[in-house]
C-alpha positions as CSV (number, residue, x, y, z in Angstrom):
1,X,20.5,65.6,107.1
2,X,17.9,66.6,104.1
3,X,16.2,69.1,107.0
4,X,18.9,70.8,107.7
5,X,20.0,71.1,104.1
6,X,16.7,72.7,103.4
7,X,16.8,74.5,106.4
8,X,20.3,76.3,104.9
9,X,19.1,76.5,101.6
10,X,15.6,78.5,103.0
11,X,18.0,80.9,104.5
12,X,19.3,82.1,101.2
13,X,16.4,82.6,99.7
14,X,15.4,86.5,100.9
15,X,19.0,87.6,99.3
16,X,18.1,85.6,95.8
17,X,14.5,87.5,96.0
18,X,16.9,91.1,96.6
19,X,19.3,90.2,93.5
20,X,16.4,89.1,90.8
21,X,14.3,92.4,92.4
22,X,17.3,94.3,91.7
23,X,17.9,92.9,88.0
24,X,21.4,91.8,88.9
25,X,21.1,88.0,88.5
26,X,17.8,86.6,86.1
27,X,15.9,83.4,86.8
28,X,18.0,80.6,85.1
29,X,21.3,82.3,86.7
30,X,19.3,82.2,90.2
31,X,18.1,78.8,89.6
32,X,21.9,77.7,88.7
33,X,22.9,79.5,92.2
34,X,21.0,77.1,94.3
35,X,21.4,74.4,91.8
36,X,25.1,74.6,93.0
37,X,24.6,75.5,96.8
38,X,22.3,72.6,96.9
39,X,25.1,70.1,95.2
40,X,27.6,71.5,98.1
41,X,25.6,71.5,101.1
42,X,24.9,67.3,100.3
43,X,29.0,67.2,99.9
44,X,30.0,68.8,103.1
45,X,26.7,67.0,105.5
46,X,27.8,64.0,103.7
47,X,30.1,61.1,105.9
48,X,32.9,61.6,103.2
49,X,33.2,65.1,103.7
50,X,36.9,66.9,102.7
51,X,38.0,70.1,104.4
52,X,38.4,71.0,100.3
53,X,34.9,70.8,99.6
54,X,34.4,73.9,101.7
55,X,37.7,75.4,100.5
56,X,35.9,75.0,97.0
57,X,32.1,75.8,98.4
58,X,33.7,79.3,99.8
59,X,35.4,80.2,96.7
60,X,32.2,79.5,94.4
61,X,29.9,81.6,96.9
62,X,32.9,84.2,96.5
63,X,32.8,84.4,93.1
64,X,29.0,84.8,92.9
65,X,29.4,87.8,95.2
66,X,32.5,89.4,93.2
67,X,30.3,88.9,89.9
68,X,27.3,90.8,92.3
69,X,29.9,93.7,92.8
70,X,31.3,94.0,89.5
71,X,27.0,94.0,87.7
72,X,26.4,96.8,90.5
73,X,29.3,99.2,89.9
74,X,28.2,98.8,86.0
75,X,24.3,99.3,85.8
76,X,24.9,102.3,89.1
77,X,27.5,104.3,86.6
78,X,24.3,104.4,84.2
79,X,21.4,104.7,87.1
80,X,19.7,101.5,86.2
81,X,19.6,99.7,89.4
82,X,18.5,100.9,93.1
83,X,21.7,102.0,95.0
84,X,20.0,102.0,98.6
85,X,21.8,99.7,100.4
86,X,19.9,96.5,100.9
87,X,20.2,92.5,102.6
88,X,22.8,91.4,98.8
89,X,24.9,93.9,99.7
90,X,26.5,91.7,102.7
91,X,24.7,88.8,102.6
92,X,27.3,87.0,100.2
93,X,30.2,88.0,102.4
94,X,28.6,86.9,105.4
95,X,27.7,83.5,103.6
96,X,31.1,83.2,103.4
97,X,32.2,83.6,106.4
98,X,29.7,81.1,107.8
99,X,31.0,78.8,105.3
100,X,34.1,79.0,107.0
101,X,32.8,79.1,110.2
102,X,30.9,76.0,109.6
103,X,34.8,74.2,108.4
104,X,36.3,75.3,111.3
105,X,34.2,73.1,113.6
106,X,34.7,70.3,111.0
107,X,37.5,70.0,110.8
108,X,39.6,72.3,113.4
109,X,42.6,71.0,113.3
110,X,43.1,72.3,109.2
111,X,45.0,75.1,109.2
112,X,44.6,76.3,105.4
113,X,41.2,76.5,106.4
114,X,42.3,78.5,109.2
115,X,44.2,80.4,106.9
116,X,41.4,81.0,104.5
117,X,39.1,82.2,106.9
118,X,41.4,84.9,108.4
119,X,42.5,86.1,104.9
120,X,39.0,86.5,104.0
121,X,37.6,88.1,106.8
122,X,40.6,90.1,106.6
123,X,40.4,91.2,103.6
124,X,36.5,92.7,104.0
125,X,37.9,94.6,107.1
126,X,36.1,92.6,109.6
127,X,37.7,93.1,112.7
128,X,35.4,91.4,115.4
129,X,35.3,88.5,112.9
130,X,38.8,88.1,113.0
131,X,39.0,88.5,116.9
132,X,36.5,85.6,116.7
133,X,38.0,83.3,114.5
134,X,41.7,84.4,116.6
135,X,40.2,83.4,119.9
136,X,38.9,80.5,118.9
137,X,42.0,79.0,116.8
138,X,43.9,80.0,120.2
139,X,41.6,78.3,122.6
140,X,41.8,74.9,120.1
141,X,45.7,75.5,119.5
142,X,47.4,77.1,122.3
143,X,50.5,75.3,120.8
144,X,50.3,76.9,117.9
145,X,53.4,79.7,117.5
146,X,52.3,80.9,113.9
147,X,48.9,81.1,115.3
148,X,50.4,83.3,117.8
149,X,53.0,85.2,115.7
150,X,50.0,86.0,113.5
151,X,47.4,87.0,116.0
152,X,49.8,89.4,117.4
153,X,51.2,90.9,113.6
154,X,47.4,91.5,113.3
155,X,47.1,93.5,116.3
156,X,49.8,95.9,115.6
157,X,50.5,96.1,112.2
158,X,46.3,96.2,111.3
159,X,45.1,97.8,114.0
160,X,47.9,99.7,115.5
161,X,46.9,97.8,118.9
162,X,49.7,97.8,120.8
163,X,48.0,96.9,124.1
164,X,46.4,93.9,122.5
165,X,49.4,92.6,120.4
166,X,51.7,92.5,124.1
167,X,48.8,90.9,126.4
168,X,48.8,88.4,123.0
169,X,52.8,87.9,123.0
170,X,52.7,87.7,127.0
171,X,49.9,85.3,127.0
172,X,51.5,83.3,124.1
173,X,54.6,82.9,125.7
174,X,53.0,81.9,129.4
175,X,52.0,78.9,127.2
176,X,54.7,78.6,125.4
177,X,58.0,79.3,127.3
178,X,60.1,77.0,125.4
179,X,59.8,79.1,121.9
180,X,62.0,80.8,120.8
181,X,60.7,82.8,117.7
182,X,58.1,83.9,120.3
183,X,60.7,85.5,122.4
184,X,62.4,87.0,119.4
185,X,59.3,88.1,117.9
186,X,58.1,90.0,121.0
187,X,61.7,91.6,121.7
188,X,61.2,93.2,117.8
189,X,57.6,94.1,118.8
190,X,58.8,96.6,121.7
191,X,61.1,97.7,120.0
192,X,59.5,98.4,116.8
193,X,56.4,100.0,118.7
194,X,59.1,102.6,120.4
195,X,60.8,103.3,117.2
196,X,57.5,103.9,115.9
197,X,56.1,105.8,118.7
198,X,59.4,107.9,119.1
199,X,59.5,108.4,115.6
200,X,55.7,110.1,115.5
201,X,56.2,111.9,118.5
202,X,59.0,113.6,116.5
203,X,56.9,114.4,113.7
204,X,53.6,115.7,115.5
205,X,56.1,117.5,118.0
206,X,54.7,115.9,120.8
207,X,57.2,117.3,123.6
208,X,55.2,116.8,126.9
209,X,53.5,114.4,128.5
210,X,50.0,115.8,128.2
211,X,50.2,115.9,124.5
212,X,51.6,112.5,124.4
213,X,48.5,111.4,126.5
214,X,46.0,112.7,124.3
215,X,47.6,111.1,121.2
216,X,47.7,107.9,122.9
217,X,43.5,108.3,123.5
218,X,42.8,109.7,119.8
219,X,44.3,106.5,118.7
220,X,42.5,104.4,120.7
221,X,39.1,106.2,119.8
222,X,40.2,106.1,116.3
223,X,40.5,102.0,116.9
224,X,37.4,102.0,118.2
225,X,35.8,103.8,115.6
226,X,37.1,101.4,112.9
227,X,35.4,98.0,115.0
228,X,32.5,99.7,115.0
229,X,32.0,100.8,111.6
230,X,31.7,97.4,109.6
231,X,28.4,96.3,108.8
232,X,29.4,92.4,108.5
233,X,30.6,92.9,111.7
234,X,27.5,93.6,113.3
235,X,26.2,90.6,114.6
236,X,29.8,89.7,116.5
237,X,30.4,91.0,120.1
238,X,34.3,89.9,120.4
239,X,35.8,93.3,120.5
240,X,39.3,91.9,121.9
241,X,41.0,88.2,121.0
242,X,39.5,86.1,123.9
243,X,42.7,83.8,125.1
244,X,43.4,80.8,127.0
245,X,43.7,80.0,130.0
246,X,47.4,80.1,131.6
247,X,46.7,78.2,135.3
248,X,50.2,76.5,135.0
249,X,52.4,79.6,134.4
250,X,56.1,79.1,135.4
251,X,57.0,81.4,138.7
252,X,59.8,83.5,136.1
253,X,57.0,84.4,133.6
254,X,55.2,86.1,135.9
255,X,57.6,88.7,135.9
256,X,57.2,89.6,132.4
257,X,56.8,93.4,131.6
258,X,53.6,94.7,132.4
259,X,50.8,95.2,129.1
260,X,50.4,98.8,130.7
261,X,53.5,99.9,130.8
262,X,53.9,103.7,130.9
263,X,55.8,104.8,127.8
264,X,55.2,108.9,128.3
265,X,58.1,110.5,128.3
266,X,61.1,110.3,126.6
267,X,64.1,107.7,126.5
268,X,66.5,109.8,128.7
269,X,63.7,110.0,131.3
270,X,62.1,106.5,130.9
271,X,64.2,103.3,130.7
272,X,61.5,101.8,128.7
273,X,61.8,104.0,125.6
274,X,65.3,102.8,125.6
275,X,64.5,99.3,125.1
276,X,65.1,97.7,128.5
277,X,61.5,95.9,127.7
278,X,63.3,94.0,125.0
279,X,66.7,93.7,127.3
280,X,64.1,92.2,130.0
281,X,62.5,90.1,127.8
282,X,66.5,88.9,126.6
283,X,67.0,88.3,130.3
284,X,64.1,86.0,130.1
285,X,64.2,83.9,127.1
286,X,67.8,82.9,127.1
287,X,67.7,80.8,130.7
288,X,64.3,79.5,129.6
289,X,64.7,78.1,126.3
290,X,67.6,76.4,127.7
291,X,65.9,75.0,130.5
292,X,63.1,73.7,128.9
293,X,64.5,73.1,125.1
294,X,67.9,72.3,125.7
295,X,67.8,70.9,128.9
296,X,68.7,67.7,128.0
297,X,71.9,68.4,126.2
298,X,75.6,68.8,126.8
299,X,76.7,71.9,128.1
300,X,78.7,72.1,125.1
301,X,75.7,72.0,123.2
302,X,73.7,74.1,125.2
303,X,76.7,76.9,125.0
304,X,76.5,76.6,121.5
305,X,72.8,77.3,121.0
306,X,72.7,80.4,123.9
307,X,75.4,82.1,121.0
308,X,73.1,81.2,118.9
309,X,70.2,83.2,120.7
310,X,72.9,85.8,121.7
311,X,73.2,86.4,117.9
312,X,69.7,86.4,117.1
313,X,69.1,89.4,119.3
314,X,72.4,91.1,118.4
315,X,71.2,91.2,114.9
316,X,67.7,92.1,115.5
317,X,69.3,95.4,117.4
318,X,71.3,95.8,114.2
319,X,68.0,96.8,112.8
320,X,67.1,99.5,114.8
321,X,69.5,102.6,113.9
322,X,66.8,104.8,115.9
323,X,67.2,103.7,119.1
324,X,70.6,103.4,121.0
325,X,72.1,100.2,120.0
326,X,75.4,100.3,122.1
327,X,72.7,100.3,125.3
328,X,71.0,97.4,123.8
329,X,74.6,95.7,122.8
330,X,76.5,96.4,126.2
331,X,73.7,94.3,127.7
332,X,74.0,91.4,125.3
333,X,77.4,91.6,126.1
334,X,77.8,92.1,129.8
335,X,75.1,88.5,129.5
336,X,77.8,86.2,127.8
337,X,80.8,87.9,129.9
338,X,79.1,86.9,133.0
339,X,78.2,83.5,132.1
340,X,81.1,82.7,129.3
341,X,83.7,84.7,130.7
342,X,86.2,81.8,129.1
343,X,84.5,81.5,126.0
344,X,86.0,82.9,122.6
345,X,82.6,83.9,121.2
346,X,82.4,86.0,124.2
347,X,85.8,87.6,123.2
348,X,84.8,87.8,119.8
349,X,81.4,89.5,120.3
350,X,83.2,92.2,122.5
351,X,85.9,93.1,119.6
352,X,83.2,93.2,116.5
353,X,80.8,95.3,118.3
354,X,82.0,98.7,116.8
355,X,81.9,97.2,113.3
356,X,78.3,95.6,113.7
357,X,76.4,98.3,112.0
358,X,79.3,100.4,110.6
359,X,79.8,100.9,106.7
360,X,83.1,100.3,104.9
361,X,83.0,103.7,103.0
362,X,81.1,105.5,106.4
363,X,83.5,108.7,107.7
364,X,84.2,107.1,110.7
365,X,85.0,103.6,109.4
366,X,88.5,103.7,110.6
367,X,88.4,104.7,113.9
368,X,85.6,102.0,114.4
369,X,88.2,99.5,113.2
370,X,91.2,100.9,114.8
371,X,89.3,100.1,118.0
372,X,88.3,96.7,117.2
373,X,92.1,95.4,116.0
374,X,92.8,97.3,119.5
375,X,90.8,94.8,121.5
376,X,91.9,92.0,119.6
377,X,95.4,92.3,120.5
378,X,94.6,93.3,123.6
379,X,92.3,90.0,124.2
380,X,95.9,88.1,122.4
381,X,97.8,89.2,124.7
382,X,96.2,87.1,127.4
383,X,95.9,84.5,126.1
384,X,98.8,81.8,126.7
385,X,97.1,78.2,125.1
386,X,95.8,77.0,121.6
387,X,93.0,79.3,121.9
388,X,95.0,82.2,120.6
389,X,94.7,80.8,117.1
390,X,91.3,79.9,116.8
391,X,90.4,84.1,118.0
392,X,93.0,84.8,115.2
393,X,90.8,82.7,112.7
394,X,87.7,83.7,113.7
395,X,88.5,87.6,113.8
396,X,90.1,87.1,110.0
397,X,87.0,85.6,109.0
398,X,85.2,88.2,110.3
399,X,86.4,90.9,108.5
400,X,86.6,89.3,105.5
401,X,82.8,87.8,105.2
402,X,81.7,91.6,107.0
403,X,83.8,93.6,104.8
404,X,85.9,92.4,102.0
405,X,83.5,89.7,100.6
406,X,80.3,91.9,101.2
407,X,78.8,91.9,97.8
408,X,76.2,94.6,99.2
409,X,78.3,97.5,100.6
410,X,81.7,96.6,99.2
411,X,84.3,98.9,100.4
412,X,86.6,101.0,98.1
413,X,90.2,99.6,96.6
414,X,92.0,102.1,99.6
415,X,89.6,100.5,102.6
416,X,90.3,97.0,100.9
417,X,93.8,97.1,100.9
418,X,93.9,98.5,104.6
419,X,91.8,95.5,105.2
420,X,94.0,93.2,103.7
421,X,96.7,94.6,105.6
422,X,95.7,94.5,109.1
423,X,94.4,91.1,108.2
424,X,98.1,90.0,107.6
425,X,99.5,91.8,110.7
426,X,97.1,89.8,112.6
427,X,97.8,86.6,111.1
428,X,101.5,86.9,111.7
429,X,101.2,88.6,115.2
C-alpha cells in the first residue's frame, strides 16, 4: 500500500515544481499541499475506507485549484507571473477527476459519487469525460432510470445531440420496458426536438430540403468541434456514451422508431414532424407497462393505471402549443375508445378535449364550451343505468377545478356565472 501511495504522490510532484516556479503557491503552502494529499491517499488505501473520504479528498484538491485560478487572474492583471500555458493549468482538474475515477471503482454502486463526478466534469466542459463516466455507470447500472433520464438530458440539452440522446432512450428502454418515466420522457424528447427543430427552421428560413440538410451537418461539425477542443479531454477516446448490451430485447421493442429517422421536410409532408414518433412510442408503452408492471393485477386495477398513463401523455401534449395537439389528442383518444369503449373516463376524455388547453377569458372560449356541454348530453342521452350520474359528477368537477377554482387563469365574473349556470342545467338534466 505505502508503494503505491508514493507512487501517486510522485505523480504530483512536476505540477508543485510549475506552481512554486510560477510564484503562485510558496514552500510552506507546497509542503502543506502534500502534507494533506499524503493524509488522504493513507484514508482512502486504507481497509476502512468511506466513499466520503474521496467526496472530501475531491473537494480539498478542488479548492487548491480554485485558489490556483483566483492567484493567476490577479498577479496576470499586473504581468507578474508567466501566462504561457503550462502542466498547473489542468493538472488540478484532471487530479480531480481521477479522484473520482478512482471512487467510482470503489465503491460503484454510490451514486452521490456518481453524481459528483458528472457535475464536475460537467462543469469544466469535458465532454469525452462525461461520455466515459456515462458509459460506464450504464454498463454497472443498466437498471438505473435516472442514470438513463440523465444520460439522455445530457445529450440534448448540452450538446444538442439528438442522435445520441434517442439511440440512449431506445437503448434504455430495450432494458428497461417496464418504466414508465422512460416512455414519457422519450415521448417529450421527440417532441421537444421537433418543436425545436421546426421552430429554427422558421427563424433561419429554412424552406427546402437542401438547406435543411446543410443545417443539420453544420450542427453536427459544430458538435464535433466542441469534443475536440478541451484540453482535459485529451487523453479520453470515448467520443459517444458506449452502452450495454441488449441480447434479450422483447420482439415489440424492436419496432421502436428508427435513431435515423428522416425529419427533412415539413409536418404536412412528413408524419414525423407531426409527432407520430411520440404517438408510436404511446402505442408502445401503454400495452407494455401493463404487461410487465401491472400484469399481475385486477383488470380493474390495470384500467385504472392505463388512464393514468392516458393522462400522463394528454398532458404532456398540453405543453406543446406548436405542434398540432388535436392530431396528437385524437390518437390518445381513438386508444381508450377502442379498448374502453364502456368506460366513463373514455367518455369523459372525449367531452373535455376542446377545453384542455383553452383559456377562460380566450375569444373563442365559448364556442369551445358550447361543444363540450354538447357531447355531454349527447354521451347522457345514452346512457340508461347508474352511470349517468357518476359522468354528471365527474363533468361538474371538471369545470369547476379547470375553470372556476383555477387560481392561475381565473375567468371573469360574466364567464363565471355562465359557468355556474351550465353547471346547474347539467346537474338537474
Amino acid at each position: 500500500m505505502a508503494e503505491k501511495i508514493r507512487y501517486y504522490l510522485e505523480q504530483s510532484v512536476p505540477e508543485l515544481e510549475d506552481l512554486k516556479r510560477k510564484g503562485l503557491f510558496d514552500k510552506n503552502e507546497i509542503t502543506m499541499i502534500m502534507r494533506r494529499r499524503t493524509d488522504f491517499e493513507h484514508r482512502i488505501q486504507g481497509r476502512g475506507c468511506k466513499s466520503r473520504d474521496f467526496l472530501k479528498y475531491s473537494e480539498f484538491e478542488s479548492n487548491v485549484d480554485k485558489l490556483r485560478k483566483k492567484r493567476f487572474r490577479r498577479l496576470a492583471k499586473v504581468g507578474l507571473i508567466d501566462t504561457k500555458p503550462s502542466l498547473s493549468d489542468w493538472a488540478g482538474t484532471r487530479r480531480v477527476l481521477f479522484i473520482f475515477e478512482r471512487a467510482t471503482r470503489r465503491f460503484p454502486g454510490d451514486m452521490e459519487i456518481w453524481s459528483n463526478y458528472l457535475k464536475f466534469a460537467k462543469g469544466y466542459g469535458a465532454i469525452k469525460v462525461v461520455y466515459k463516466v456515462y458509459s460506464r455507470l450504464l454498463q454497472l447500472q443498466p437498471r438505473n432510470i435516472d442514470a438513463w433520464l440523465s444520460a439522455a438530458k445530457y445529450e440534448f440539452e448540452t450538446n444538442a445531440n439528438s442522435k445520441g440522446a434517442r439511440q440512449l432512450f431506445q437503448k434504455g428502454l430495450r432494458l428497461n420496458p417496464d418504466s414508465f418515466p422512460l416512455w414519457l420522457a422519450y415521448a417529450q424528447f421527440e417532441l421537444t426536438y421537433i418543436s425545436k427543430l421546426l421552430a429554427r427552421r422558421k427563424v433561419l428560413g429554412l424552406l427546402n430540403e437542401k438547406d435543411q440538410k446543410k443545417d443539420i451537418l453544420d450542427q453536427e461539425k459544430k458538435l464535433q468541434k466542441q469534443k475536440d477542443s478541451s484540453k482535459i479531454d485529451k487523453d479520453f477516446d470515448d467520443d459517444v456514451i458506449e452502452l450495454p448490451g441488449d441480447e434479450e430485447i422483447k420482439d415489440e421493442l424492436k419496432h421502436l422508431p428508427e435513431a435515423d429517422i428522416n425529419m427533412l421536410g415539413n409536418p404536412e409532408t412528413n408524419p414525423a414532424l407531426r409527432g407520430d414518433i411520440a404517438l408510436t412510442i404511446f402505442d408502445l408503452s401503454v400495452p407494455n407497462v401493463l404487461k410487465t408492471t401491472y400484469g399481475t393485477l385486477g383488470e380493474e386495477r390495470k384500467t385504472e393505471k392505463a388512464f393514468g398513463m392516458v393522462e400522463s401523455f394528454l398532458q404532456l401534449f398540453d405543453q406543446f402549443e406548436d405542434l398540432n395537439r388535436d392530431h396528437l389528442y385524437l390518437h390518445v383518444l381513438n386508444y381508450v375508445q377502442t379498448n374502453y369503449p364502456n368506460d366513463i373516463r373514455t367518455v369523459l376524455i372525449d367531452i373535455t378535449l376542446p377545453l384542455r388547453t383553452v383559456s377562460p377569458n380566450a375569444e373563442g372560449f365559448s364556442g369551445e364550451l358550447q361543444l363540450s356541454v354538447n357531447k355531454f348530453f349527447a354521451y347522457r342521452t345514452k346512457i340508461f343505468d347508474d352511470r349517468k350520474s357518476l359522468l354528471t359528477n365527474k363533468f361538474v368537477e371538471y369545470l369547476n377545478e379547470r375553470f372556476i377554482q383555477n387560481v392561475n387563469d381565473k375567468p371573469s365574473e360574466r364567464t363565471t356565472e355562465i359557468l355556474k349556470a351550465i353547471i346547474k342545467k347539467c346537474q338537474a338534466a
